[in-house]
ROPA-17804 format. One record per residue (C-alpha): residue number from 1; residue in one letter; x, y, z. Coordinates in steps of 0.05 Angstrom, whole numbers. Layout:
BEGIN
@pator: NUM, tordren: A, px: X, py: Y, pz: Z
...
***
This chain:
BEGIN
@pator: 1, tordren: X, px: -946, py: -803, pz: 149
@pator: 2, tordren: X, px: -874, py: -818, pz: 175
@pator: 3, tordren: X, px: -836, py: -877, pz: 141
@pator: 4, tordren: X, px: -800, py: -918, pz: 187
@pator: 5, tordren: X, px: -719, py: -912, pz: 183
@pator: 6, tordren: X, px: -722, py: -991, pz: 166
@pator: 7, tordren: X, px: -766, py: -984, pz: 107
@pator: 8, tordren: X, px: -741, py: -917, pz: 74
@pator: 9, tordren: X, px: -700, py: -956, pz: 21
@pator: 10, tordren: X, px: -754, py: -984, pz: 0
@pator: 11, tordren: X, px: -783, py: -921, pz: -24
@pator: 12, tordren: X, px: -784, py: -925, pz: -109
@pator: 13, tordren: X, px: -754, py: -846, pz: -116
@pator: 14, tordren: X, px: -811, py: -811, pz: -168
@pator: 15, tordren: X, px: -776, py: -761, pz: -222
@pator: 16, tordren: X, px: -829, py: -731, pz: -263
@pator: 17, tordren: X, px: -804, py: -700, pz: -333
@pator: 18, tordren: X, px: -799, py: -635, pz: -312
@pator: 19, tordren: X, px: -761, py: -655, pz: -255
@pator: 20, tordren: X, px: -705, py: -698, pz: -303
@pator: 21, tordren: X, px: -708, py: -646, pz: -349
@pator: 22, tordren: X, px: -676, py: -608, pz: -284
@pator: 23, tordren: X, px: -629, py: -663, pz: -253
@pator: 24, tordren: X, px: -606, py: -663, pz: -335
@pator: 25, tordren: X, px: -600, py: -578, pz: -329
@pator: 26, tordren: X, px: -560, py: -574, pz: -271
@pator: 27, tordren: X, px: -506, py: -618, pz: -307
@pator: 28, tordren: X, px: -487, py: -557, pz: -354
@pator: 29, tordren: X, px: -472, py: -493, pz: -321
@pator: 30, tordren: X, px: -479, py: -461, pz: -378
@pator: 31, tordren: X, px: -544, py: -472, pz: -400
@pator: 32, tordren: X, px: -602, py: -418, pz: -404
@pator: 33, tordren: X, px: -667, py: -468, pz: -387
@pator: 34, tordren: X, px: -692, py: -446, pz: -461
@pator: 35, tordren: X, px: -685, py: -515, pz: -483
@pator: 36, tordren: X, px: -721, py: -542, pz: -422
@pator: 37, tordren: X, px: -774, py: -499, pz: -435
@pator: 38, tordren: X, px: -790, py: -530, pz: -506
@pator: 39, tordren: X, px: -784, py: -602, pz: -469
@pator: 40, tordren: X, px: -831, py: -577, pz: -419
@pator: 41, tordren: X, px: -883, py: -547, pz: -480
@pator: 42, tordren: X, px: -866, py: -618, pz: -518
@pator: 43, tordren: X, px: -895, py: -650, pz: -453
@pator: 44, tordren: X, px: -963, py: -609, pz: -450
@pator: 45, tordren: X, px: -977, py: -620, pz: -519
@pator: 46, tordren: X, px: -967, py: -697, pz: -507
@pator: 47, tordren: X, px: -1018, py: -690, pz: -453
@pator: 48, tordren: X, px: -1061, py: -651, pz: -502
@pator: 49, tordren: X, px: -1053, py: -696, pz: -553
@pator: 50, tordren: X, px: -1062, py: -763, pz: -510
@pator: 51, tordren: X, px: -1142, py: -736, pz: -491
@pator: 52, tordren: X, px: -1159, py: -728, pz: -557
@pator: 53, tordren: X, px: -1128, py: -791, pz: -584
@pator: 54, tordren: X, px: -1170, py: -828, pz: -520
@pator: 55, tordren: X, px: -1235, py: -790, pz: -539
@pator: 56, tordren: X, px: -1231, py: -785, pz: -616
@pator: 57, tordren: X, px: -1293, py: -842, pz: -612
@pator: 58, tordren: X, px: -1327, py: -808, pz: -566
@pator: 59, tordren: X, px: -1325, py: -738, pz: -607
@pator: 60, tordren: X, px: -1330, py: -765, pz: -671
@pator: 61, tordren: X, px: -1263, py: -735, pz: -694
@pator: 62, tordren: X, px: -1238, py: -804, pz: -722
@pator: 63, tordren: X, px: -1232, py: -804, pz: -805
@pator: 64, tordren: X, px: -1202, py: -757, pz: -854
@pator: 65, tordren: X, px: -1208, py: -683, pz: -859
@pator: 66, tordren: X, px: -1232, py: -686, pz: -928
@pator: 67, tordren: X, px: -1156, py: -658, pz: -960
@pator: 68, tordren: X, px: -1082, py: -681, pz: -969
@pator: 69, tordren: X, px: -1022, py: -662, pz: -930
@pator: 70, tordren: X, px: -965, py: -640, pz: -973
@pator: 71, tordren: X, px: -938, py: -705, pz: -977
@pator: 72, tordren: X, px: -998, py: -722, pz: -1022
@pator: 73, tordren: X, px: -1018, py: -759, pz: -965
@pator: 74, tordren: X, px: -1097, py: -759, pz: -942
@pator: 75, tordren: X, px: -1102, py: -724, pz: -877
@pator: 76, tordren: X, px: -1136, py: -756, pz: -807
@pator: 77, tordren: X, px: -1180, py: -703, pz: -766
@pator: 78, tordren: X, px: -1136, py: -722, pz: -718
@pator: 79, tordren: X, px: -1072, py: -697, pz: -753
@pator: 80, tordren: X, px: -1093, py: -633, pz: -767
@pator: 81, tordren: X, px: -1122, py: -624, pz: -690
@pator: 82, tordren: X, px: -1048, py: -660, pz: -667
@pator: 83, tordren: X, px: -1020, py: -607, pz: -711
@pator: 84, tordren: X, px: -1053, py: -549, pz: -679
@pator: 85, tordren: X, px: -1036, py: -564, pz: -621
@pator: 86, tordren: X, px: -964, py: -563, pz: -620
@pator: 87, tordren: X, px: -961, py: -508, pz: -663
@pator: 88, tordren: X, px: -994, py: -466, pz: -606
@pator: 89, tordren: X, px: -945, py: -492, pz: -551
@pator: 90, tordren: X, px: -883, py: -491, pz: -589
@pator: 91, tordren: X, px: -906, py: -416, pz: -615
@pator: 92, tordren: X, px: -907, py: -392, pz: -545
@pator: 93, tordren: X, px: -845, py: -415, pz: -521
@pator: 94, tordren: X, px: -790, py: -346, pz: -535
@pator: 95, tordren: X, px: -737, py: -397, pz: -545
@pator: 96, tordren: X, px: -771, py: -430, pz: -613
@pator: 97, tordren: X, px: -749, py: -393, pz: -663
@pator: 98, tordren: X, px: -774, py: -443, pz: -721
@pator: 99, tordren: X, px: -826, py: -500, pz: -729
@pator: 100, tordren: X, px: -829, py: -542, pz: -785
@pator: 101, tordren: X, px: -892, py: -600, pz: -788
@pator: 102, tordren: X, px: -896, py: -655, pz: -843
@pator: 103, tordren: X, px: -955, py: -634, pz: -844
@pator: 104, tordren: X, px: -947, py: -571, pz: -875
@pator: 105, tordren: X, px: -914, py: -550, pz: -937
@pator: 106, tordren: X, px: -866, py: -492, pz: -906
@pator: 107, tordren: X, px: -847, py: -473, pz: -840
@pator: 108, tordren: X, px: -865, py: -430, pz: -790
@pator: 109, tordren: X, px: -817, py: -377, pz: -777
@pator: 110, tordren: X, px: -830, py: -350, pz: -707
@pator: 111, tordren: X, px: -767, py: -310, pz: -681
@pator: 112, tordren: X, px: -707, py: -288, pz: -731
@pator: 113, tordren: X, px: -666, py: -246, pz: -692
@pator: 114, tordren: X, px: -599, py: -256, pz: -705
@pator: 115, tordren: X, px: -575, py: -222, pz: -634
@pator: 116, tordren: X, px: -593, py: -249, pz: -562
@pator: 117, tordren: X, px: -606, py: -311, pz: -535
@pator: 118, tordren: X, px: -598, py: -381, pz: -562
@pator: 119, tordren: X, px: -654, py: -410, pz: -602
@pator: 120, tordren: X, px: -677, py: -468, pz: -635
@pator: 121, tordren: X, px: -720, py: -507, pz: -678
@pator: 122, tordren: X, px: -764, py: -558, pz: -678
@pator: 123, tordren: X, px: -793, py: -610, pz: -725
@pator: 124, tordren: X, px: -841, py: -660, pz: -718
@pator: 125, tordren: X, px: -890, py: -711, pz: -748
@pator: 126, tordren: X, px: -950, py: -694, pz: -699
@pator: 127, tordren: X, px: -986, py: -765, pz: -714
@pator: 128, tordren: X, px: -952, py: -820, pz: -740
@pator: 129, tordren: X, px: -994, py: -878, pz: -765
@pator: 130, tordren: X, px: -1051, py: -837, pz: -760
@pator: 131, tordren: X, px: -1087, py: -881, pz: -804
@pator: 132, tordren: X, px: -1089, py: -935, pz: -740
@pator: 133, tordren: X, px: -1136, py: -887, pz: -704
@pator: 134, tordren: X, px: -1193, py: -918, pz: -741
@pator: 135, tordren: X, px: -1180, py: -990, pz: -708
@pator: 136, tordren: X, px: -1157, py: -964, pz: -636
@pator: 137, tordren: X, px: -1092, py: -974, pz: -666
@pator: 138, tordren: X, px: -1034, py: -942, pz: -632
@pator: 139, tordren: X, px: -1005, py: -879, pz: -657
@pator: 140, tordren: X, px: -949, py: -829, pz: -632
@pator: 141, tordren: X, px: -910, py: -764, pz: -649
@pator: 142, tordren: X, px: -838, py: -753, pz: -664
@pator: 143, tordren: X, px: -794, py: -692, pz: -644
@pator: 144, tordren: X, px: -722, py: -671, pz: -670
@pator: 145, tordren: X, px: -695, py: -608, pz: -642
@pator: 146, tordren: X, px: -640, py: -568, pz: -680
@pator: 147, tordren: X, px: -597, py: -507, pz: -654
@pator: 148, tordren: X, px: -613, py: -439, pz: -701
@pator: 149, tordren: X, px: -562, py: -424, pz: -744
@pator: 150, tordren: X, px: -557, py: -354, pz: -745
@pator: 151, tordren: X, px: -510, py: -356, pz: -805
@pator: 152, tordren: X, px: -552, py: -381, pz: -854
@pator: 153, tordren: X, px: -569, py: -338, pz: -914
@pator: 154, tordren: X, px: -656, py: -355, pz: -895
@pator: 155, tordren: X, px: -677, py: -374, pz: -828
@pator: 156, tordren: X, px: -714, py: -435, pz: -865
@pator: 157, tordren: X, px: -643, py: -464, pz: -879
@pator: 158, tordren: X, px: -626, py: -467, pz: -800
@pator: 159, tordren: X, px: -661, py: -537, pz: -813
@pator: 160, tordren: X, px: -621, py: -567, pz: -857
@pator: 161, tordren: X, px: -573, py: -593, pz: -818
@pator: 162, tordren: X, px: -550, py: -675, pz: -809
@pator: 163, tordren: X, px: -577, py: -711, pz: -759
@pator: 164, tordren: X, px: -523, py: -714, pz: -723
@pator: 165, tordren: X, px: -529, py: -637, pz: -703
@pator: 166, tordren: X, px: -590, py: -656, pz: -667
@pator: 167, tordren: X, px: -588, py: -625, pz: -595
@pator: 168, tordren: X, px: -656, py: -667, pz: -566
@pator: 169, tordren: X, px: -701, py: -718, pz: -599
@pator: 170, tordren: X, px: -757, py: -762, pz: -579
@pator: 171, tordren: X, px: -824, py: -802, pz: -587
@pator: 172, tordren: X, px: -891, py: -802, pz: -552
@pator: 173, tordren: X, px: -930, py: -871, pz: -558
@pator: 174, tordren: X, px: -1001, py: -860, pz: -549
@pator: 175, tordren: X, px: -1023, py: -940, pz: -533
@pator: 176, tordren: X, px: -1041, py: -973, pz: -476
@pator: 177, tordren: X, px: -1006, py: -921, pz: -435
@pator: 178, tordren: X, px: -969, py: -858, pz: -458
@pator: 179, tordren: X, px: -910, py: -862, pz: -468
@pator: 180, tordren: X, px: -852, py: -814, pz: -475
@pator: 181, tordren: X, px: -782, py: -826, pz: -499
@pator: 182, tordren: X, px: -725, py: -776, pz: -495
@pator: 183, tordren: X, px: -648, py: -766, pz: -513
@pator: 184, tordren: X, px: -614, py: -700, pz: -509
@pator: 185, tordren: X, px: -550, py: -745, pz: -525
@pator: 186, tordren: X, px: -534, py: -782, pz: -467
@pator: 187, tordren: X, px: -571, py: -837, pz: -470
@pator: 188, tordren: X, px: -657, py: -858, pz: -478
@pator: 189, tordren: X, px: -697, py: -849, pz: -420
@pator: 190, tordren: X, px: -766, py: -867, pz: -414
@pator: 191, tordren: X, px: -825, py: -832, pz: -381
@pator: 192, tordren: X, px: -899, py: -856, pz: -377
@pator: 193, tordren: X, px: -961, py: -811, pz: -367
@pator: 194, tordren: X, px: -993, py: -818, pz: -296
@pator: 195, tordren: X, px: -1071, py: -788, pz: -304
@pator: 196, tordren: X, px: -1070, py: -789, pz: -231
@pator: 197, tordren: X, px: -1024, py: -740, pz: -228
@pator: 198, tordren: X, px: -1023, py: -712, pz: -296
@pator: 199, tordren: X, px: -949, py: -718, pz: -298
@pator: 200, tordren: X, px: -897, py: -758, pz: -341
@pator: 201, tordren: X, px: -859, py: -793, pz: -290
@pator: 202, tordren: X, px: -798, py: -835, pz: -309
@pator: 203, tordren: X, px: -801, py: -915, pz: -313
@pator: 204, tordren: X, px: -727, py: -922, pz: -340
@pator: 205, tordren: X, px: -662, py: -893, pz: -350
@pator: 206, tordren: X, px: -605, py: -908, pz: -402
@pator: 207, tordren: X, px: -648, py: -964, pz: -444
@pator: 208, tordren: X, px: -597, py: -1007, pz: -486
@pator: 209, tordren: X, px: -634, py: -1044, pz: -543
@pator: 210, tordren: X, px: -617, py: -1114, pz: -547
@pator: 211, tordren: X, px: -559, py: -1141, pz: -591
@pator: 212, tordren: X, px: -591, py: -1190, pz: -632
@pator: 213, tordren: X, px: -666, py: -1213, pz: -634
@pator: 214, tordren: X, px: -699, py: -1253, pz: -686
@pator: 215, tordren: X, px: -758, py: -1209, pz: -710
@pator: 216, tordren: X, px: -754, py: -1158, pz: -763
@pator: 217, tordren: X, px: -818, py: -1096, pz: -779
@pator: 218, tordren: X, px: -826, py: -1079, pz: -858
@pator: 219, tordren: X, px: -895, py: -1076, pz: -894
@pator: 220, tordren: X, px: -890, py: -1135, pz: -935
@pator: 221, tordren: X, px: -958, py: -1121, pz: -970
@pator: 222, tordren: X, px: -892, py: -1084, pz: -1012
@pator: 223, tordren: X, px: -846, py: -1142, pz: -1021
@pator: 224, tordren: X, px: -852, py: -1150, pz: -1091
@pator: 225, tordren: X, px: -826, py: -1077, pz: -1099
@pator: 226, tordren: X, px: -768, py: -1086, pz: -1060
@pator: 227, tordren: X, px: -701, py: -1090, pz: -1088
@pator: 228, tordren: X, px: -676, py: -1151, pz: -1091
@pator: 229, tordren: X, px: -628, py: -1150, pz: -1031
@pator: 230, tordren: X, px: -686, py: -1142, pz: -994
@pator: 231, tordren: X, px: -732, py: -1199, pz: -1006
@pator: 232, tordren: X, px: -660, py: -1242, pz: -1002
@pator: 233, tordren: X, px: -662, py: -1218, pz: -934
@pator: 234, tordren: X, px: -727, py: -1230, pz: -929
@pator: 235, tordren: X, px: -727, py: -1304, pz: -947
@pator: 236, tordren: X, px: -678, py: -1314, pz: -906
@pator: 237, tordren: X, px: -702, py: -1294, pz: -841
@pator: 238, tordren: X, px: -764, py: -1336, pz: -855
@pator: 239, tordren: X, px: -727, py: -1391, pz: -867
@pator: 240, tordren: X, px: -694, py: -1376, pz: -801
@pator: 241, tordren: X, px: -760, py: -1377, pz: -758
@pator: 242, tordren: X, px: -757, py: -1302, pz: -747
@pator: 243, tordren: X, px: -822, py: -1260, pz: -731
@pator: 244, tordren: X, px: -858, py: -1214, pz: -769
@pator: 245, tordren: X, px: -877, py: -1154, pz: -726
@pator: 246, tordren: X, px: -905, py: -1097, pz: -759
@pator: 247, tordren: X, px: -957, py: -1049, pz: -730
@pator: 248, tordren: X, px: -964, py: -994, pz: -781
@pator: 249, tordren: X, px: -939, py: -934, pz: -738
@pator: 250, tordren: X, px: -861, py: -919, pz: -740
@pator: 251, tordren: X, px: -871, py: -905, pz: -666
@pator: 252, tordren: X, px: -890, py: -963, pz: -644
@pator: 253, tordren: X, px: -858, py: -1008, pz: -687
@pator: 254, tordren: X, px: -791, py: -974, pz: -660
@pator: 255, tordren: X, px: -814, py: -972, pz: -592
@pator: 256, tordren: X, px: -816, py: -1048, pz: -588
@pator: 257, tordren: X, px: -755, py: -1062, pz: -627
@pator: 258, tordren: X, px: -717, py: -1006, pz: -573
@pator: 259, tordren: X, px: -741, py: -1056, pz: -512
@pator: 260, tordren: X, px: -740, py: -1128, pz: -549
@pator: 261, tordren: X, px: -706, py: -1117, pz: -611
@pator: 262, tordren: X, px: -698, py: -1139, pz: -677
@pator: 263, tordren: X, px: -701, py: -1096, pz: -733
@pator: 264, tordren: X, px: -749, py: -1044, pz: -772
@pator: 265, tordren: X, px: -744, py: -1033, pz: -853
@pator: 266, tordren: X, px: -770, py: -986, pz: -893
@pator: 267, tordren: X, px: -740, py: -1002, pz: -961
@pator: 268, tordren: X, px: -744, py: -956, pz: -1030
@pator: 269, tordren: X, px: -797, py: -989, pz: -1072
@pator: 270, tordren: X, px: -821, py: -978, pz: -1141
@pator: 271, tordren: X, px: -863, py: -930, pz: -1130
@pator: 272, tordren: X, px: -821, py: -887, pz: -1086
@pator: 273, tordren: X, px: -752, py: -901, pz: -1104
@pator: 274, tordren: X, px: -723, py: -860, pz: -1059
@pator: 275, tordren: X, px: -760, py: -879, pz: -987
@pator: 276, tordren: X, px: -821, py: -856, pz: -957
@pator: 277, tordren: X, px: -808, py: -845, pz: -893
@pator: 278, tordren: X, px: -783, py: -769, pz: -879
@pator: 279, tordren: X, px: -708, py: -761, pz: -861
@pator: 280, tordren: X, px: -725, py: -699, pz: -814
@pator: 281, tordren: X, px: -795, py: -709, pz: -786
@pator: 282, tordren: X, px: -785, py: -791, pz: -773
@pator: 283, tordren: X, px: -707, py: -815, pz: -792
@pator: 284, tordren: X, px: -667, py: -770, pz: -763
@pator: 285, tordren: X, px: -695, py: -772, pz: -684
@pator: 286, tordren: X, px: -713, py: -840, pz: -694
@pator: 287, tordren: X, px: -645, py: -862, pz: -711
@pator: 288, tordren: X, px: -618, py: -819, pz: -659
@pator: 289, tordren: X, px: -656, py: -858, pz: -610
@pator: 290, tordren: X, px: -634, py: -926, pz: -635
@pator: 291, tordren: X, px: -554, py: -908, pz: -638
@pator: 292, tordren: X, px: -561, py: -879, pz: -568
@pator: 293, tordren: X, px: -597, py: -938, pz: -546
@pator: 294, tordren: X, px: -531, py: -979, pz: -580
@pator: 295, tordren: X, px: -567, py: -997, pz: -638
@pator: 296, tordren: X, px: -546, py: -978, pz: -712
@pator: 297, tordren: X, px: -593, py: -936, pz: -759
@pator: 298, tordren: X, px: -572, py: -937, pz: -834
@pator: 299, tordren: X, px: -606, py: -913, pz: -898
@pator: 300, tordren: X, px: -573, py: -954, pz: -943
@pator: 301, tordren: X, px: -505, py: -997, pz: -935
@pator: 302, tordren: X, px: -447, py: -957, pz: -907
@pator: 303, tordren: X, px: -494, py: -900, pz: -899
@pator: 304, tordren: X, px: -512, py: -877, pz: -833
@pator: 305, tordren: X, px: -574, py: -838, pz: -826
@pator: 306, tordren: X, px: -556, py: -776, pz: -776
@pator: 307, tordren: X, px: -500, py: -762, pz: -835
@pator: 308, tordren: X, px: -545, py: -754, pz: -898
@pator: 309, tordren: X, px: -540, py: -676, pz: -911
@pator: 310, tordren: X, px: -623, py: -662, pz: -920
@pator: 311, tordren: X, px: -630, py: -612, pz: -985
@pator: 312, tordren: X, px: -703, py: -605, pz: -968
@pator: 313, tordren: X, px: -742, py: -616, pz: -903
@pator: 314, tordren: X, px: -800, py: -661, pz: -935
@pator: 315, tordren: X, px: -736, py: -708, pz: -967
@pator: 316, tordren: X, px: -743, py: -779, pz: -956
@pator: 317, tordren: X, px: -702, py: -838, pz: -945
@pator: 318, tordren: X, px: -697, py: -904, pz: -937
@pator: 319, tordren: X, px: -690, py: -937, pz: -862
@pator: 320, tordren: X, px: -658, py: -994, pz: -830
@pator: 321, tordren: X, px: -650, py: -993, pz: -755
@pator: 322, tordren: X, px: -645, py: -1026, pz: -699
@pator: 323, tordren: X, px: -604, py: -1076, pz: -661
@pator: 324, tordren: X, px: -534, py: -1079, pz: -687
@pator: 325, tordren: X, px: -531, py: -1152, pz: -705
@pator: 326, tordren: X, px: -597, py: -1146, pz: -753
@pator: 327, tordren: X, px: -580, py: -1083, pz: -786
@pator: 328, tordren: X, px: -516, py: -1121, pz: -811
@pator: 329, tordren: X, px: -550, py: -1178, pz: -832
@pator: 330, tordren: X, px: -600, py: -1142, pz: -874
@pator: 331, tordren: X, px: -537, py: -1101, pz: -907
@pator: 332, tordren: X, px: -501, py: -1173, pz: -917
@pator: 333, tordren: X, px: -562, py: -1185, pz: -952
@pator: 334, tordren: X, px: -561, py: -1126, pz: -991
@pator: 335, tordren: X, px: -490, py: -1133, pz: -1025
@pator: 336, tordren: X, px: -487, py: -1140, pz: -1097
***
C-alpha cells in the first residue's frame, strides 16, 4: 500500500528492541555487538518467561517446588522454571562469561579466559514477587550486567564490583502487558511486548520520574520493626494525605513509582537488620534505573546505593528510591 506524501508524518516510526539495541550500537564505534547479543538473549528469555507466567494456571505450575532457595526463601515452580530459562540463553551467548541467580547459592562460571574478547556478567533475580503468581499478581525479573574483570584473583570476584560499574541494567514487568525497561547509561527506555509480532517494540524514550508525588511503597505489615525514623516518616506522610501503594513485587512497585512517582522503602527490620532486599540481584539495577530516570536511590542517609562495595553477591541492603523530593524527606525523617 502507498502512503500519501500528505499523511507520511503521521506514520508512528516502530523500533523493536533489537532494532534500539542497534540505533544504541552504532553510537560507539568501538563496540564488538557482544553486549547486544546478551540484550538480545535477555529479550528471548522475557518472551520465554512471559508464556509461562500467562499459562502457569493453565499447566498447573503455580505453587512451590517443595525446597528453599539459598536465601532461606521457599521457592515458586515458577522460579525455578524462570531460572532455567535464562540460564540456557545467557549460557549460549560466547560473550557471558559469568551468571550469577539469587536463586542459587554460587555462580555459574561459563568462560574464564583471560585473553580475547570482552566479556561480561550477568546477574539477575529471575522472578521477583513470585509469591503474587498465586493471585494473578504481577511479577517481573531484574538484570544488572557487569564488565569481567580479568584481574581478579577468581573469576567469581569479577562480580563484586559497585553499582556504579554497571554497564546495562533493566526490568521486565510481566502484568497486564510485558513490559521491558532498559538503561545502558544514557537514560530509561521502555519497550512493551507485541504478541502480534512477537517483538518488544519501544513505547518511550528517556523516561524522567516525577519530582515529587505524594505516595510512598513499604510493607507496613513491618512497621513495628522499623527503626524509628521510619515510622516518623511514616506518620507523617499519613498525616499528610499521602497514598499507600504497595504491590508486593519490587518490579512493579518501582515501575509505577518510575512513571507517577513517589517513593519505595524497604527498611532494616528486626528480623533482618541489615535489609532484605539483595544489593546485586534487585538494588543495584534498580537504583540505576531510578538515578537515570533523575530520581535518587539511597541505602541509608548519605549513602548512595550504586557506591556500597558488595563483599558477597547474596548481601543485602536496605532501599530508598525514587523521586528526589521523597527520598529526602524520608532521610529528614531519619536524622537522629
Amino acid at each position: 500500500m502507498t502512503i500519501p506524501a500528505g499523511h507520511v508524518s503521521n506514520v508512528r516510526e516502530i523500533i523493536t528492541l533489537q532494532g534500539h539495541i542497534l540505533q544504541q550500537q552504532a553510537h560507539h564505534p568501538e563496540a564488538t555487538g557482544t553486549l547486544s547479543w546478551i540484550l538480545s538473549a535477555l529479550s528471548i528469555s522475557a518472551k520465554m518467561i512471559a508464556s509461562q507466567v500467562r499459562r502457569a494456571r493453565l499447566e498447573d505450575v503455580l505453587g512451590q517446588v517443595g525446597g528453599e532457595n539459598v536465601q532461606g526463601e521457599q521457592q515458586q515452580k515458577l522460579d525455578v522454571i524462570a531460572n532455567e530459562i535464562l540460564l540456557r540463553t545467557l549460557g549460549g551467548r560466547q560473550g557471558v562469561a559469568i551468571v550469577a541467580s539469587e536463586e542459587n547459592e554460587e555462580p555459574v562460571i561459563l568462560r574464564n579466559e583471560r585473553e580475547g574478547e570482552r566479556r561480561y556478567c550477568v546477574l539477575f533475580d529471575p522472578l521477583d514477587g513470585s509469591s503474587n503468581l498465586d493471585v494473578c499478581g504481577a511479577v517481573g525479573t531484574i538484570f544488572s550486567i557487569l564488565r569481567q574483570d580479568r584481574r581478579a584473583a577468581r573469576a567469581e570476584d569479577s562480580l563484586l564490583q559497585p553499582g556504579r560499574e554497571q554497564v546495562a541494567a533493566g526490568y521486565i514487568l510481566y502484568g497486564p502487558s510485558t513490559v521491558f525497561a532498559l538503561t545502558i547509561g544514557a537514560g530509561v527506555d521502555l519497550f512493551v511486548l507485541d504478541p502480534a509480532i512477537g517483538a518488544f517494540v519501544r513505547v518511550q524514550q528517556g523516561v524522567r520520574i516525577p519530582a515529587a508525588a505524594k505516595s510512598y511503597s513499604v510493607n507496613e505489615g513491618n512497621r513495628l520493626t522499623f527503626p524509628d525514623g521510619y515510622q516518623r516518616y511514616l506518620a507523617w506522610a499519613q498525616e499528610q494525605t499521602y497514598s499507600s501503594r504497595y504491590a508486593g513485587a519490587m518490579v512493579a512497585d518501582v515501575h509505577r513509582i518510575l512513571l507517577k512517582g513517589g517513593v519505595f522503602l524497604y527498611p532494616p527490620t528486626r528480623k533482618a537488620p541489615q535489609g532484605k532486599l539483595r544489593l546485586m540481584y534487585e538494588a543495584n539495577p534498580m537504583g540505576w534505573l531510578v538515578e537515570q530516570a533523575g530520581g535518587k536511590a539511597l541505602a541509608a542517609p548519605g549513602e548512595r546505593i550504586l557506591d556500597v562495595q558488595p563483599t558477597g553477591i547474596h548481601q543485602r541492603t536496605p532501599v530508598i528510591l525514587g523521586s528526589p523530593a521523597e527520598v529526602d524527606r524520608v532521610i529528614h525523617h531519619l536524622a537522629p
